[in-house]
C-alpha positions as CSV (number, residue, x, y, z in Angstrom):
1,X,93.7,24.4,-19.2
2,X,92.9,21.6,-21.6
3,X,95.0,18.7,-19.8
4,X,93.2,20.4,-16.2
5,X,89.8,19.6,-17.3
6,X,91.2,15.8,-18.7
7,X,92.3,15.1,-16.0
8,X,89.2,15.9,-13.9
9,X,87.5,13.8,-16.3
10,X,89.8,10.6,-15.8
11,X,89.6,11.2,-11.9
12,X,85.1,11.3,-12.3
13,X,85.9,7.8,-14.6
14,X,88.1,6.2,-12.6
15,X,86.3,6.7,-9.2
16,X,83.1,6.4,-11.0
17,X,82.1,9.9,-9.5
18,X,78.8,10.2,-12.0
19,X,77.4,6.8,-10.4
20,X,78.3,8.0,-6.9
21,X,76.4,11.5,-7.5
22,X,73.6,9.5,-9.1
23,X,72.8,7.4,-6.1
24,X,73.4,10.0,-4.3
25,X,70.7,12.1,-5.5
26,X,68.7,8.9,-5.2
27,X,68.9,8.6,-1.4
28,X,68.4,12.2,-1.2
29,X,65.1,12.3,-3.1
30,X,63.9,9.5,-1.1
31,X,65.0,11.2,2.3
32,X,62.8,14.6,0.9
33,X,60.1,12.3,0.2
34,X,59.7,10.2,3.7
35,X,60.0,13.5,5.1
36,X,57.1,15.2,3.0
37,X,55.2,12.1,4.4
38,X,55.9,12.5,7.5
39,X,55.0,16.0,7.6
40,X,51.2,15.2,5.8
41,X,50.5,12.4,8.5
42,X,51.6,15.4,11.2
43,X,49.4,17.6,9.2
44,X,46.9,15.6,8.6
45,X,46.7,15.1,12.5
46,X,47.1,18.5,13.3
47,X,43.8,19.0,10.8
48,X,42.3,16.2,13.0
49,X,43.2,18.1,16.0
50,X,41.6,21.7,14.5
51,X,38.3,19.6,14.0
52,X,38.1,18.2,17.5
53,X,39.2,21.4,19.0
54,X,36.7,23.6,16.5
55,X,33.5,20.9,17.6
56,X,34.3,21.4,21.0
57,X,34.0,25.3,21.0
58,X,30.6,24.8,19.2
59,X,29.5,22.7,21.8
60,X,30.6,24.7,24.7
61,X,28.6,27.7,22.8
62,X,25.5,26.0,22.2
63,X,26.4,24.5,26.4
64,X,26.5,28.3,27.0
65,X,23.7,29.7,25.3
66,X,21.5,26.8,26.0
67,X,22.6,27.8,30.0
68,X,21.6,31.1,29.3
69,X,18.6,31.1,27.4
70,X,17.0,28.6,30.1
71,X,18.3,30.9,33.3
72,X,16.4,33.6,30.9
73,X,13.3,31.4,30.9
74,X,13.5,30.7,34.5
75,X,13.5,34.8,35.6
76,X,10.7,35.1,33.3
77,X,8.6,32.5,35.0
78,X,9.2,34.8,38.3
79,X,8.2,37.6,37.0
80,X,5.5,35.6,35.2
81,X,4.0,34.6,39.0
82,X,4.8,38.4,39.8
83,X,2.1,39.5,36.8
84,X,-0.5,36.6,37.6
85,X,-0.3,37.9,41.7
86,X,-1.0,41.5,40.1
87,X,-3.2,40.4,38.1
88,X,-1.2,41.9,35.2
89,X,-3.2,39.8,32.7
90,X,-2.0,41.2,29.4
91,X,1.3,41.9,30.4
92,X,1.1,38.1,31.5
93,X,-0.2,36.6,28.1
94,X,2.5,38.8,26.2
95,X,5.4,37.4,28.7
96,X,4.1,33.5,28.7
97,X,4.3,33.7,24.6
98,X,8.0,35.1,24.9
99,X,9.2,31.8,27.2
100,X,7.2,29.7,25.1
101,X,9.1,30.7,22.2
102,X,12.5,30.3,23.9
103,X,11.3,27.0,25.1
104,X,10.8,26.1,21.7
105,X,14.2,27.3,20.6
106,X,15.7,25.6,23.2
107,X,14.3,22.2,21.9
108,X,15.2,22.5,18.7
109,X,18.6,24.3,18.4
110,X,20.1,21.7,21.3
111,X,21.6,18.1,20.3
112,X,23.3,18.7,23.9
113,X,20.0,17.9,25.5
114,X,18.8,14.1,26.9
115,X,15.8,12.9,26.1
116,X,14.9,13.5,29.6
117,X,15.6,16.8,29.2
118,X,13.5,17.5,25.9
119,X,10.5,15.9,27.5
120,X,11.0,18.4,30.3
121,X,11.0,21.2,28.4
122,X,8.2,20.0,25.7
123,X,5.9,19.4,28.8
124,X,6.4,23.2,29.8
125,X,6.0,24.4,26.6
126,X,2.5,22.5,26.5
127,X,1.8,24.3,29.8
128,X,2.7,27.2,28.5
129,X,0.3,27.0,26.2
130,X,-2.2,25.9,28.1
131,X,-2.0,29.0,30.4
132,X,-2.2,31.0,27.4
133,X,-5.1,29.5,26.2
134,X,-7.2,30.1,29.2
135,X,-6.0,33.7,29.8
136,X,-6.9,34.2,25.9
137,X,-10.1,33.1,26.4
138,X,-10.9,35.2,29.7
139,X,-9.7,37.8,28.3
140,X,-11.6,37.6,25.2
141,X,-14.5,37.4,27.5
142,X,-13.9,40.1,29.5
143,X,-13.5,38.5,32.1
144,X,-10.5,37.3,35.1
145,X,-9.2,34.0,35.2
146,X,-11.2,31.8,37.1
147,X,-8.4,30.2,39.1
148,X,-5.0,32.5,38.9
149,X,-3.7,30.2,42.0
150,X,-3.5,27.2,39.8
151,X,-2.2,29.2,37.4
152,X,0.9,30.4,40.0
153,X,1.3,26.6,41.0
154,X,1.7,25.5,37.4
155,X,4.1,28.3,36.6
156,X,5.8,27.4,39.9
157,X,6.1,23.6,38.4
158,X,7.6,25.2,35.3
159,X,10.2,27.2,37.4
160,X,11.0,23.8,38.7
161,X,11.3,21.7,35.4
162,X,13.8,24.5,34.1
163,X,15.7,24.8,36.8
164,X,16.1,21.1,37.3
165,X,17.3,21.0,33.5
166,X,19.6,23.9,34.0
167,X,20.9,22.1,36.7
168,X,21.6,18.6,35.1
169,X,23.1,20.9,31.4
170,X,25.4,22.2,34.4
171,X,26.5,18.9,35.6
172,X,26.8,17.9,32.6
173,X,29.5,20.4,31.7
174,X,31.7,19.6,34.9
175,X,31.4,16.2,34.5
């Protein structure tokens, strides 16, 4: 057993077996390493990937809810007009302060929106408050508004600044 193992030794020395396993385990350790690299720059753009994919479904929510919430507004400007030609007044006052305040959410929970767009909304929100502020006031009084035409024909104009917007956010989407 003794002159087995001596000559396995002579055969590692001769053929210089050590120095062969050594640079062996040299180009092996650099293989492992070029592929741990390789598999952080495929991770790293698979992350890249994630985060592209991850801001597109928030965008596509806030696109969905922002669709939503202003096909909301424009059904409660109908049945707004429906109120002021029944001359509903409190129901009225209670339903103009609900769009207003989706109006206002709308504007500031979108970055999807165009300046265009904002000013659109903004402008009906001021409306909005504008038709309040007279029903308030006749109502306070005790009294009718004294024009609930103009007060249809602005709410119509509303209807149409919504829509319009609703319209382009939907373009926008296909597009």
């Amino acid at each position: 057993m003794g002159a087995a193992i001596e000559i396995l030794f002579g055969y590692i020395e001769t053929y210089r077996l050590a120095d062969l396993a050594s640079l062996l385990g040299v180009v092996i350790s650099l293989t492992g390493f070029c592929a741990t690299l390789y598999n952080l720059s495929k991770a790293s753009s698979a992350a890249e990937r994630a985060e592209v994919a991850a801001s597109a479904a928030q965008k596509s929510i806030r696109l969905f809810d922002t669709v939503s919430d202003a096909s909301r507004v424009v059904s409660m400007l109908d049945e707004a007009k429906r109120l002021n030609r029944a001359k509903e007044w409190k129901v009225l006052l209670d339903r103009l302060s609900d769009i207003k305040k989706i109006l206002i959410a709308i504007n500031i929970e979108n970055k999807i929106l165009n300046d265009d767009q904002v000013k659109k909304i903004q402008s009906s929100v001021t409306q909005v408050t504008s038709m309040e502020n007279v029903l308030e006031k006749a109502l306070s009084d005790g009294l009718e508004p004294s024009d609930p035409a103009q007060i249809s024909k602005t709410i119509s104009k509303q209807i149409q600044k919504i829509y319009t917007v609703l319209i382009e956010i939907k373009q926008d989407r296909v597009d």
